[in-house]
C-alpha positions as CSV (number, residue, x, y, z in Angstrom):
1,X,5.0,-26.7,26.4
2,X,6.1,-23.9,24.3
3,X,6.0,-20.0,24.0
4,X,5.3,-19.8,20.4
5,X,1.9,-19.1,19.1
6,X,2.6,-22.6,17.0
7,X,2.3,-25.2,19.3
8,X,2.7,-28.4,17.2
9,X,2.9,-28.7,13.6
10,X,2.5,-27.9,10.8
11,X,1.8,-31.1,9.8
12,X,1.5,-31.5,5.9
13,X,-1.5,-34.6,5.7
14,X,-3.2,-35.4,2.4
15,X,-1.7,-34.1,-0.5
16,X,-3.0,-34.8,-4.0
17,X,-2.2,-33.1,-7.5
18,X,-4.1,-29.9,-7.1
19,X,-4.7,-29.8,-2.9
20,X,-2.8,-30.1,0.4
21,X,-4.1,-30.2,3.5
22,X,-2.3,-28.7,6.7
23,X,-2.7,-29.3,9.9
24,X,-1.3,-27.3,13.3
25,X,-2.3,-26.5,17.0
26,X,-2.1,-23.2,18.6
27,X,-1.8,-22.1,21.8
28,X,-5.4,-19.8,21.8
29,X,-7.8,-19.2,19.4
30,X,-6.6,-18.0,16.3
31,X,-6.8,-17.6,12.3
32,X,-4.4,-19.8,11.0
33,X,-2.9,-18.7,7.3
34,X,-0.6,-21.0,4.8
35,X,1.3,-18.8,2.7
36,X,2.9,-20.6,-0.5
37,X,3.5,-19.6,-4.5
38,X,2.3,-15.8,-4.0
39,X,-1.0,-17.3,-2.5
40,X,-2.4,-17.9,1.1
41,X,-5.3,-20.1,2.3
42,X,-6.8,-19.5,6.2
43,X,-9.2,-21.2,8.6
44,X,-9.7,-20.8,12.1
45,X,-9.2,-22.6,15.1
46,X,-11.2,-25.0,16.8
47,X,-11.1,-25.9,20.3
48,X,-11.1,-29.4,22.1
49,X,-10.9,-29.8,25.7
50,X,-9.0,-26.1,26.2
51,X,-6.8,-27.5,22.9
52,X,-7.3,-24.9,19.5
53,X,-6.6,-26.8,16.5
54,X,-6.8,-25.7,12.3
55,X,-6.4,-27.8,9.3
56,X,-5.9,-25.8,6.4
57,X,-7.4,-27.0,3.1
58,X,-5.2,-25.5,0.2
59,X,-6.8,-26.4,-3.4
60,X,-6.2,-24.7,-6.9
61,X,-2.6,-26.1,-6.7
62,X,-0.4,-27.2,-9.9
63,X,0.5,-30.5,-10.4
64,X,3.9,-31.6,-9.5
65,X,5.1,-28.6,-7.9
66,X,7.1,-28.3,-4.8
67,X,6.9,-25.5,-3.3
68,X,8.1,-23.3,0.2
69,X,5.1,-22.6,2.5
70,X,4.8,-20.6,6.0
71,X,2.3,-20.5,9.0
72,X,1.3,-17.2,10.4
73,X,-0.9,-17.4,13.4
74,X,-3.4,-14.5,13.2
75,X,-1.0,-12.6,11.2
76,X,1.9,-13.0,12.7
77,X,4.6,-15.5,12.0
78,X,5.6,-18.4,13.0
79,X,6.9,-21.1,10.4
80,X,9.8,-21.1,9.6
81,X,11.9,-20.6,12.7
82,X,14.3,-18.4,11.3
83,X,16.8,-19.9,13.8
84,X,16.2,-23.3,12.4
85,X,18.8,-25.1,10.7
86,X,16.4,-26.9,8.7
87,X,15.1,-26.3,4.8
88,X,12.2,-24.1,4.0
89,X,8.9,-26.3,4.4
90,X,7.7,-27.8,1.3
91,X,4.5,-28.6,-0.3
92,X,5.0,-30.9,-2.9
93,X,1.7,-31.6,-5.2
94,X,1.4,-35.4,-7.2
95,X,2.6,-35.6,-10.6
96,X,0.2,-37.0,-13.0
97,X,1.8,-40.4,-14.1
98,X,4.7,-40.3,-11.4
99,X,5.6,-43.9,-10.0
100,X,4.7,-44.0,-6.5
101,X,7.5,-44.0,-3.8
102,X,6.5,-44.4,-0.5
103,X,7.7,-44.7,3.6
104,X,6.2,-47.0,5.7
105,X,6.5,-48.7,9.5
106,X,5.0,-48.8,13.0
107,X,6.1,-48.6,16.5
108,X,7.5,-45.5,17.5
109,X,8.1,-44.7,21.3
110,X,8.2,-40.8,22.5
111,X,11.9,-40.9,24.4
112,X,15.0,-38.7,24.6
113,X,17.2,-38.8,21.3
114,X,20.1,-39.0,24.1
115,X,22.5,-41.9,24.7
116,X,20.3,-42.8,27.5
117,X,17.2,-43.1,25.2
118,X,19.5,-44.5,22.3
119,X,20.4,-47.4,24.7
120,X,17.1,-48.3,25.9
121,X,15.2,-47.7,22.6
122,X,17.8,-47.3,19.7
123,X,18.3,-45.1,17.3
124,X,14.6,-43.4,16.1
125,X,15.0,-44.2,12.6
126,X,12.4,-41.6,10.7
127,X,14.4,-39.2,12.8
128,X,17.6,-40.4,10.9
129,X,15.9,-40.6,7.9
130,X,14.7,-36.9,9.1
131,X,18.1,-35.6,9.4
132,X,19.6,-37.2,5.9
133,X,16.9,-35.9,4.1
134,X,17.1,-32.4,5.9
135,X,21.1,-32.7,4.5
136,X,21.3,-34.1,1.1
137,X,19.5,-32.4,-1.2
138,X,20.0,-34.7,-3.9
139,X,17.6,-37.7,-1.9
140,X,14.7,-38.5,-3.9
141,X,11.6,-37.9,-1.1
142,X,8.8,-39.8,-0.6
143,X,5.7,-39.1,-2.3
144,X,4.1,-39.9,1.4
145,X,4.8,-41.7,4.5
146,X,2.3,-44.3,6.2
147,X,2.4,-44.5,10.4
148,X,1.2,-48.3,10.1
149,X,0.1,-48.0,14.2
150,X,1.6,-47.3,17.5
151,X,2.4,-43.6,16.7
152,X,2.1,-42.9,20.5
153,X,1.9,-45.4,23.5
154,X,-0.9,-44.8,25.8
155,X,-0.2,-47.2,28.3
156,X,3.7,-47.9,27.9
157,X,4.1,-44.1,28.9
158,X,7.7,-42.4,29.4
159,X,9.4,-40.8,32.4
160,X,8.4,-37.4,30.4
161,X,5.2,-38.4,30.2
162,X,5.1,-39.7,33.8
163,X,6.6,-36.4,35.0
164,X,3.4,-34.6,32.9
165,X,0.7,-36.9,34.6
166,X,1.8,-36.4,38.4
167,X,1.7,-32.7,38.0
168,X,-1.9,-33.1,37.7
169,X,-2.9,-36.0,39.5
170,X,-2.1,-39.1,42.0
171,X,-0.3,-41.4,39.7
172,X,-0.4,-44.7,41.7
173,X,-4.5,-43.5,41.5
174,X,-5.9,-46.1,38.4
175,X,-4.9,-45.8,35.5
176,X,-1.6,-45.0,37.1
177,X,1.4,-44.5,34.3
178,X,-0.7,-44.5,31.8
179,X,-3.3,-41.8,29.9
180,X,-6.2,-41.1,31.5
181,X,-7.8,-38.3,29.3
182,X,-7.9,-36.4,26.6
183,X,-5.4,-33.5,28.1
184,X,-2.9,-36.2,28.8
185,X,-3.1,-37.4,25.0
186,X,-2.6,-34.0,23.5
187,X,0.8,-34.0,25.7
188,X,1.6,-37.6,24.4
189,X,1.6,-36.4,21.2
190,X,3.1,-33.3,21.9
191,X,5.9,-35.3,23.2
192,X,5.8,-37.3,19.7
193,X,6.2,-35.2,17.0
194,X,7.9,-32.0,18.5
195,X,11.7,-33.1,18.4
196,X,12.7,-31.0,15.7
197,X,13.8,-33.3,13.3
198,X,11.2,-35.0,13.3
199,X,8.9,-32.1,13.3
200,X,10.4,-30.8,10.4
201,X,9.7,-34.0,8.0
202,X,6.3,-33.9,9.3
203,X,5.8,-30.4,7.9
204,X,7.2,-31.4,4.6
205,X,6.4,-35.3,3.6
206,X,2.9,-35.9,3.3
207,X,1.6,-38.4,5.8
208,X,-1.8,-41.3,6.1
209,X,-2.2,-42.9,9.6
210,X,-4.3,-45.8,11.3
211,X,-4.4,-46.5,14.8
212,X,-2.9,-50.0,16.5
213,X,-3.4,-51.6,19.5
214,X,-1.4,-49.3,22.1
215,X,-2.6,-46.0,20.8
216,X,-5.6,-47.5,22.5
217,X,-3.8,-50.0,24.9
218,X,-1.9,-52.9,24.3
219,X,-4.4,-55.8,23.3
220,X,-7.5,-53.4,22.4
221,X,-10.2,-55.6,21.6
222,X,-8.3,-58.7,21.1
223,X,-11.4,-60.3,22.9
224,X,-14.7,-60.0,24.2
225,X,-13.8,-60.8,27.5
226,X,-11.3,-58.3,27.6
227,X,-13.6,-55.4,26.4
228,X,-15.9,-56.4,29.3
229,X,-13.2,-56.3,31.9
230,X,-11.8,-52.8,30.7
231,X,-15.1,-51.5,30.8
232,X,-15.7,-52.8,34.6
233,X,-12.5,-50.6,35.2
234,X,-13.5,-46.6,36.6
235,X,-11.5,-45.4,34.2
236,X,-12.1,-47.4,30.9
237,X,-14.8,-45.1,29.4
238,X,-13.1,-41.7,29.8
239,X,-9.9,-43.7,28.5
240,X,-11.5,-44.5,25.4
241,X,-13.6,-41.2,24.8
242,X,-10.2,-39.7,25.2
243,X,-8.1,-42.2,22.8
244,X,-10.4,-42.2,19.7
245,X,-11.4,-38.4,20.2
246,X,-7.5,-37.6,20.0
247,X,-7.3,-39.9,17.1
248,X,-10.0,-38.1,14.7
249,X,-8.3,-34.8,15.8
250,X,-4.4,-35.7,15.5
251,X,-4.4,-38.3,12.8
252,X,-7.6,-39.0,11.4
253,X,-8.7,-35.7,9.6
254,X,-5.7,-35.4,8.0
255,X,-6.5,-39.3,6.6
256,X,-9.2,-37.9,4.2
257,X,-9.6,-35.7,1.2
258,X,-11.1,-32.7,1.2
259,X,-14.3,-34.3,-0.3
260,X,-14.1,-36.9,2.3
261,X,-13.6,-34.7,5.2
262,X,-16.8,-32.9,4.0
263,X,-19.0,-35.8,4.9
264,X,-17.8,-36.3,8.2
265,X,-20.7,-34.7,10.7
266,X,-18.4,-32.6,13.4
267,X,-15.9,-31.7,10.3
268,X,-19.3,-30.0,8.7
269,X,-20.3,-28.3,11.8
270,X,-16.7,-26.6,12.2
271,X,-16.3,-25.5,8.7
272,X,-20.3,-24.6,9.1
273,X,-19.3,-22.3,11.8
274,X,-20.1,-18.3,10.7
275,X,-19.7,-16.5,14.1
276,X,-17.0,-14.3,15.3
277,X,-16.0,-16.5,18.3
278,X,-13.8,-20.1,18.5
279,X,-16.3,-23.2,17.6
280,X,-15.8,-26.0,20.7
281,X,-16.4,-29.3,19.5
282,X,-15.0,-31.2,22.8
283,X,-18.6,-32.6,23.5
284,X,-19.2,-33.4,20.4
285,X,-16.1,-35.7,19.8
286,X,-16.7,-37.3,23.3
287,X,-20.1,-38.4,22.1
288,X,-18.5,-39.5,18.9
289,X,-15.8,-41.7,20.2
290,X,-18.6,-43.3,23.0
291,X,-20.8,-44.2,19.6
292,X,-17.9,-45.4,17.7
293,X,-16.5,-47.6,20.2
294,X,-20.0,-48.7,21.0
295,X,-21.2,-49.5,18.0
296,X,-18.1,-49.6,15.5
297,X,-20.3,-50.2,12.5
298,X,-21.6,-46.3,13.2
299,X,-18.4,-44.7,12.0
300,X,-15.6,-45.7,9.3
301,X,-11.7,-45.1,10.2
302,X,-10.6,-46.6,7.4
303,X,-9.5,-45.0,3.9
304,X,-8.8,-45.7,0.5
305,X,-6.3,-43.8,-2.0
306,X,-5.5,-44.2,-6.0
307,X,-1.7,-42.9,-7.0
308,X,-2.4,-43.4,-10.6
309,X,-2.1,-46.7,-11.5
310,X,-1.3,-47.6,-7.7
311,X,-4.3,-48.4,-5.0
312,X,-3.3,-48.2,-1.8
313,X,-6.4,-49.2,0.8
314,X,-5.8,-48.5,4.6
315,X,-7.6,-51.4,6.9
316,X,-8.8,-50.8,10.6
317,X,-8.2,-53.8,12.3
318,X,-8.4,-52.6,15.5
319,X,-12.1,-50.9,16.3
320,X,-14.1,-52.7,13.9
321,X,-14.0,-55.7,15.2
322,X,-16.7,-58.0,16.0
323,X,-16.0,-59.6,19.1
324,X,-19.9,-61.7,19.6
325,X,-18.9,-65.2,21.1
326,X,-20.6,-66.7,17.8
327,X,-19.5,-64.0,15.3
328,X,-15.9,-63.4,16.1
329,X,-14.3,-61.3,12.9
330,X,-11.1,-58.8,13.0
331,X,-13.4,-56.5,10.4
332,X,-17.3,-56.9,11.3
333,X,-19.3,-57.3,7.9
334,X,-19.8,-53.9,6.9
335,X,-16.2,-53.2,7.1
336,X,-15.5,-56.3,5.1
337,X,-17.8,-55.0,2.5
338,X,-16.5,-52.1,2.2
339,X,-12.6,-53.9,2.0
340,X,-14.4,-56.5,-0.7
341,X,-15.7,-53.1,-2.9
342,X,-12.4,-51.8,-3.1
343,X,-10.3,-55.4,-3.7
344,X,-10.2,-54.9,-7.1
345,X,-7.7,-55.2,-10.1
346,X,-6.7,-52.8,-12.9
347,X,-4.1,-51.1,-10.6
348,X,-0.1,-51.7,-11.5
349,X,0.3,-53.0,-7.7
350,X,-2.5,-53.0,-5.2
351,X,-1.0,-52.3,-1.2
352,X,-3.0,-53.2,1.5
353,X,-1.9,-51.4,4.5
354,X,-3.0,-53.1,8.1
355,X,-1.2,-53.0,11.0
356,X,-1.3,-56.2,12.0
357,X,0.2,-58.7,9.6
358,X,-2.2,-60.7,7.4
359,X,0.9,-62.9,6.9
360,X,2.7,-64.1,10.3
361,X,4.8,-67.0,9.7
362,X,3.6,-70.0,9.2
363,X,4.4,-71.7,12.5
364,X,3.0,-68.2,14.3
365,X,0.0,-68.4,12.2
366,X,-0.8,-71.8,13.0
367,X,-0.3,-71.2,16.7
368,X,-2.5,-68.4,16.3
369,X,-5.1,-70.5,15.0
370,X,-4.9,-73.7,17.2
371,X,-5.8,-71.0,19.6
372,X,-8.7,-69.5,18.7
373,X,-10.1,-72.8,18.4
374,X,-9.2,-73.6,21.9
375,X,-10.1,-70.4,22.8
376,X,-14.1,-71.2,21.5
377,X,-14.1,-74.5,22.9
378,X,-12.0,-77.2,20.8
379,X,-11.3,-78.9,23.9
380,X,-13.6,-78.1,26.5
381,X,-14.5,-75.2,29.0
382,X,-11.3,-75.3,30.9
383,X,-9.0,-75.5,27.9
384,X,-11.0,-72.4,26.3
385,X,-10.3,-70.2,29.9
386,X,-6.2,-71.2,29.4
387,X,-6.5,-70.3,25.6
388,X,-7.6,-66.6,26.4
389,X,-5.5,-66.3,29.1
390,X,-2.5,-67.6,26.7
391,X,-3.7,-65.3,23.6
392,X,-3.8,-62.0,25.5
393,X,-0.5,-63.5,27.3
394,X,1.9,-63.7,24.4
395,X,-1.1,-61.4,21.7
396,X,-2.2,-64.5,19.8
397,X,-4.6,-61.7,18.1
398,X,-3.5,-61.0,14.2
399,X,-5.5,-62.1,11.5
400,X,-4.6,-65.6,12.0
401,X,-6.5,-65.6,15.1
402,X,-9.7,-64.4,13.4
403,X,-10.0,-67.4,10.7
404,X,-13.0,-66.3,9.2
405,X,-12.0,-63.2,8.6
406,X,-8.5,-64.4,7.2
407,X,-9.6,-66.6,4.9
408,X,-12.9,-64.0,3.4
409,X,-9.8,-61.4,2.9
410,X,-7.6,-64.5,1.2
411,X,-10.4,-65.5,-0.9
412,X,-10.5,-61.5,-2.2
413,X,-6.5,-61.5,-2.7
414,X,-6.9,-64.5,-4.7
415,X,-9.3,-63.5,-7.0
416,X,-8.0,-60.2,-8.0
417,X,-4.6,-62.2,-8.4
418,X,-6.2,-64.3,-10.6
419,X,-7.3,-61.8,-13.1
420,X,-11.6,-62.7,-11.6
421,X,-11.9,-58.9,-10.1
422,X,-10.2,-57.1,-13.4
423,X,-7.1,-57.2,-14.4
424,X,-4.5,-59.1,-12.1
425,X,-2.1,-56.3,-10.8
426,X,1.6,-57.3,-10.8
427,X,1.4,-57.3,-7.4
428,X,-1.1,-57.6,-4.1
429,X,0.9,-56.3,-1.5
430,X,0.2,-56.0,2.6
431,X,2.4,-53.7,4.3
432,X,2.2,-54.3,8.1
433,X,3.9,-54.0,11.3
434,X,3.1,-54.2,14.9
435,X,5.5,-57.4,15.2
436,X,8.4,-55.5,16.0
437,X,10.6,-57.5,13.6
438,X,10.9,-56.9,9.6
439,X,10.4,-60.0,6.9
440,X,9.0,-60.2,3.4
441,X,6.9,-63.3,2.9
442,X,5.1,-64.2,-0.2
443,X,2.6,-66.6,-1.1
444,X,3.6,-69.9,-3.6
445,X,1.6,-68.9,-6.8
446,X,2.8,-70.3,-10.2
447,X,0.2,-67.5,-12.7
448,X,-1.4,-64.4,-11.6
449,X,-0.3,-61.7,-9.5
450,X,2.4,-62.1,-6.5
451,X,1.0,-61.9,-3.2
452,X,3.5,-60.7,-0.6
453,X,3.2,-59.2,3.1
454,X,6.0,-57.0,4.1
455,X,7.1,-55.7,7.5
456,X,8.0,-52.7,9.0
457,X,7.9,-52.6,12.8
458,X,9.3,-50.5,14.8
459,X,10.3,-47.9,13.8
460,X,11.8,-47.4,17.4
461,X,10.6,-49.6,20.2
462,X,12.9,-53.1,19.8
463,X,11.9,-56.2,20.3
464,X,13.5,-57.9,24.1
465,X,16.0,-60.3,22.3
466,X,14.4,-63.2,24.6
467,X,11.3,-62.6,22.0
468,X,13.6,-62.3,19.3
469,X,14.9,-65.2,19.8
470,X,11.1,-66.8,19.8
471,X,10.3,-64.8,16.8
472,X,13.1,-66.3,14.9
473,X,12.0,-69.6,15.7
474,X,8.6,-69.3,14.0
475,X,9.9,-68.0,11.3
476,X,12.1,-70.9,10.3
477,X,12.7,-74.6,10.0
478,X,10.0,-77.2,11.8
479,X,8.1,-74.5,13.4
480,X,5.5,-74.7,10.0
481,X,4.8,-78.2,10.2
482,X,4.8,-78.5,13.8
483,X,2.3,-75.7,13.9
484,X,0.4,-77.3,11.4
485,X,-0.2,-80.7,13.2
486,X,-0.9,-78.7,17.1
487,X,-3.4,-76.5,14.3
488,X,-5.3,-79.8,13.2
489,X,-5.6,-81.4,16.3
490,X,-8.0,-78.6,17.2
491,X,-9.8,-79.7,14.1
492,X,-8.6,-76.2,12.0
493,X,-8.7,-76.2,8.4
494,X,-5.4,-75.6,6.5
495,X,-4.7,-72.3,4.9
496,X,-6.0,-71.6,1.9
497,X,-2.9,-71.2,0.0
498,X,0.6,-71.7,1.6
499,X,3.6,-68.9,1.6
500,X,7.3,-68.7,3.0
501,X,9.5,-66.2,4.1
502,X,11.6,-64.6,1.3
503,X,14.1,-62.0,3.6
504,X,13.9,-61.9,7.4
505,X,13.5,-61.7,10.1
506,X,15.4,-58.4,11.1
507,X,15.0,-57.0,14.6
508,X,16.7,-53.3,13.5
509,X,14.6,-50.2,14.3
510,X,13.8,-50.0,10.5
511,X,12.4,-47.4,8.3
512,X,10.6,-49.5,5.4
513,X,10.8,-47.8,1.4
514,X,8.8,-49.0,-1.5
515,X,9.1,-47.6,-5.2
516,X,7.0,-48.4,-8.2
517,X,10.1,-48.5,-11.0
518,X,9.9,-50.5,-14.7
519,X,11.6,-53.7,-13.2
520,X,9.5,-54.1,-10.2
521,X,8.6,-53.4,-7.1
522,X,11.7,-51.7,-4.6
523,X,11.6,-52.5,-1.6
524,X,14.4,-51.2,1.5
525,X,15.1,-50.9,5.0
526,X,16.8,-48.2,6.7
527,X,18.3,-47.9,10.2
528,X,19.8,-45.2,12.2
529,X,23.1,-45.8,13.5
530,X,25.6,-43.7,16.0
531,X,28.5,-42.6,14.1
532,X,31.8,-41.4,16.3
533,X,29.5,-41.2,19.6
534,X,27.0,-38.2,17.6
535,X,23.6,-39.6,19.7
536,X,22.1,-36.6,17.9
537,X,23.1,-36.9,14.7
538,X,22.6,-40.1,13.7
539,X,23.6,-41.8,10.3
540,X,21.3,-44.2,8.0
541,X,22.6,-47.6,6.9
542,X,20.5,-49.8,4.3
543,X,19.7,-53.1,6.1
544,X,18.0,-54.8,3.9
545,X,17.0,-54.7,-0.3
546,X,14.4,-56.5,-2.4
547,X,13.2,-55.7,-5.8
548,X,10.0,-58.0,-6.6
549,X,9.9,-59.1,-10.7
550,X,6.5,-59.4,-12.5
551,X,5.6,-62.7,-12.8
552,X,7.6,-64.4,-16.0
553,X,10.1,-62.0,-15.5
554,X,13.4,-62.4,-13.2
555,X,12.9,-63.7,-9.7
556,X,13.0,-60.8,-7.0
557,X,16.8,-59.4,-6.9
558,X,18.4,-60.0,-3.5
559,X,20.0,-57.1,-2.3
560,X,22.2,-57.6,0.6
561,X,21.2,-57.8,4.3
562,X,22.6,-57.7,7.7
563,X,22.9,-60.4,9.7
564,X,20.3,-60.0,12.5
């Protein structure tokens, strides 16, 4: 992969207004040292799988400070590349009482930033984003970036990553093209985050993760039936081990604050670690993923942070389901209680990030619906076996399709908007993605707090313009009411409020914005275009614009948009 000591990273993960945590892998064993402000902060390595990893805790820091950092690798170093034509790293701490600006989006495939790659996938817009920020010093950065899902594709690999897995094994064996084990990930996200664009930003903006379907593989845990037939499979339980044990290492950790990284059992045993020689924690992550996937209710990949007067709560809506014939939610019951704990008002804006939608359109959400009923037997045994095949066929599996958990979440959205949890917030906010097309929705309230779902997906991965075409459709015109009667005739309840599509859909490879500022909430979009034939240097062009009023204040402000 590389000859440098530095692997991948650094990767600047949670940041607050006195700590930052740092994150790198290393080719061997190694100390690992953050130099910043006259000070420097060291951990060593730990090892998964032949892989040496450090995160670096930095505390004691001053408040809304940015300031340069470098990596040495046991003493020698390595960050900055002096040859780079990047800026100096940054570590920017939180400033007390600073509005809250933020990235956000999903869907980002690992391929060339070439014209070939550019024509299959378009224009990887945090890597345009990467390269205006790295050039105009005058762009207000984000306080943090979210990866909303999809941050790597397990089982939609690339011809790199194809190349990688038949140097080491018979790639027509099962799971063919796609990952097999935990070496494999570590090169998948190798292949992610080193272009150096994009490696750059990462070592500067803060970011928060959670994990979607095809870091897994596409439709994980949609259904019961298709957990058991992935675990007939021979290579199912190693793929798993291997998926959610790269997760915690690569994006988890970095999720949680020092003080919740502390209670996490394997992060205690490598900080617990006193002797001279590397700590290997491989067998303990494997038998950490197995329990986690087998019982999800054993382990907790969700988060929750406060930026002031802003709450922003990160939902796992992938692993903890609960898939029981009987019991079917998208968040099992002690997720949900945790979720309901935290729904609370007293915030300026609450944001809810989960990568798949809570609102779809309303002709896609009643679709959605009709077929989970089918699914669970509306209309007999032999429409129920055509409803699974159709909702893993076309991924009938968002929120909608788990209407008990849907309308539990609802119910919590509309009592904090209606002032019963604390004070109503100006606005309750999900930020999504997953879809791979960008709209705002919001629901039809006359008092109380807004409730809106915004999109961001992809990020780069676009959507086959057959599906956009079909996307489109359920967004607009009679697919609502349409949806609504094929909905009842499986003997569904309505919604329990109604919404409609305020901007969208827009099928660009998008980089979402959102800023907390006296007249609202900001919302943008940003794509990455080619300018005079430059595939590598790629330009940024606003798509869309959207600034949400308090309620009794202007209606939101429409910016202008592209036509899709």
């Amino acid at each position: 992969m590389t000859t440098s000591p530095l692997v991948l990273g650094p990767m600047v993960r949670y940041v607050d207004e006195t700590s930052a945590s740092v994150w790198v892998e290393t080719e061997a064993a190694a100390r690992v040292s953050i130099r910043a402000g006259g000070r420097e902060w060291a951990a060593s390595t730990f090892a998964v799988h032949g892989h040496h990893y450090a995160l670096v805790e930095l505390d004691g820091l001053e408040p809304g400070t940015v300031t340069a950092y470098a990596v040495d690798v046991n003493g020698t170093p390595v960050w900055p590349d002096p040859s780079s034509a990047f800026p100096p790293s940054m570590i920017a701490t939180l400033t007390p009482g600073k509005p809250l600006r933020m990235a956000y989006g999903s869907c980002r495939t690992s391929v060339p930033h070439d014209a070939s790659g550019n024509r299959t996938h378009g224009v990887d817009s945090l890597r345009a984003y990467a390269l205006r920020m790295a050039s105009d010093g005058h762009l207000p950065w984000p306080d943090l970036v979210a990866f909303l899902g999809d941050q790597v594709y397990a089982d939609l690999t690339s011809e790199q990553m194809q190349e990688f897995i038949r140097g080491r094994r018979d790639i027509k064996a099962p799971p063919g093209e796609e990952l097999k084990d935990y070496e494999e990930y570590a090169h998948l996200y190798y292949l992610a985050w080193s272009d150096p664009a994009n490696r750059w930003l990462l070592s500067t903006l803060p970011s928060a993760m959670i994990f979607d379907d095809h870091d897994i593989r596409d439709d994980w845990n949609t259904s019961l039936s298709w957990k058991k037939e992935l675990e007939a499979t021979s290579w199912w339980h190693d793929r798993i081990v291997a998926g959610l044990a790269s997760y915690w290492v690569y994006q988890h950790l970095g999720n949680l604050s020092p003080q919740e990284r502390a209670k996490d059992a394997i992060w205690r045993r490598i900080t617990g670690h006193t002797g001279d020689d590397e700590i290997d924690v491989g067998s303990d992550l494997d038998s950490f993923a197995e329990r986690a996937d087998r019982d999800p209710k054993s382990y907790r990949w969700s988060y929750c942070r406060d930026f002031g007067d802003i709450r922003l709560i990160v939902v796992d809506s992938r692993a903890a389901r609960d898939l029981a014939p009987d019991d079917r939610a998208l968040v099992d019951d002690v997720e949900l209680a945790w979720l309901d704990g935290r729904m609370r008002g007293g915030f300026r804006h609450l944001l809810v990030a989960t990568s798949l939608p809570f609102l779809l359109p309303m002709g896609l959400h009643y679709v959605e619906s009709w077929n989970e009923a089918v699914s669970e037997g509306a209309w007999g045994k032999r429409a129920a076996r055509a409803g699974e095949k159709l909702r893993r066929a076309v991924d009938l599996e968002h929120w909608a399709a788990f209407q008990n958990s849907f309308r539990r979440v609802a119910a919590m959205a509309s009592e904090v908007a209606d002032g019963k949890r604390g004070p109503a917030p100006e606005t309750i906010t999900f930020l999504s993605g997953d879809v791979h097309f960008s709209y705002v929705a919001e629901v039809e309230r006359t008092s109380g707090s807004r409730i809106l779902q915004t999109v961001c997906s992809p990020i780069r991965n676009p959507l086959p313009r057959l599906m956009r075409s079909f996307a489109a459709v359920m967004s607009y015109g009679l697919a609502a009411p349409v949806g609504a009667l094929v909905a009842r005739s499986a003997k569904v309840p309505d919604p329990p409020f109604r919404w409609a599509g305020i901007r969208g859909p827009w099928f660009d490879n998008n980089l979402a914005y959102l800023e907390v500022a006296p007249e609202g909430l900001n919302l943008w979009w940003q794509t990455g275009v080619i300018d005079d034939g430059d595939h590598l240097h790629p330009g940024l062009e606003r798509v869309a614009s959207l600034t949400v009023a308090p309620r009794g204040s202007t209606e939101p402000r429409r910016g202008q948009q592209r036509t899709p």
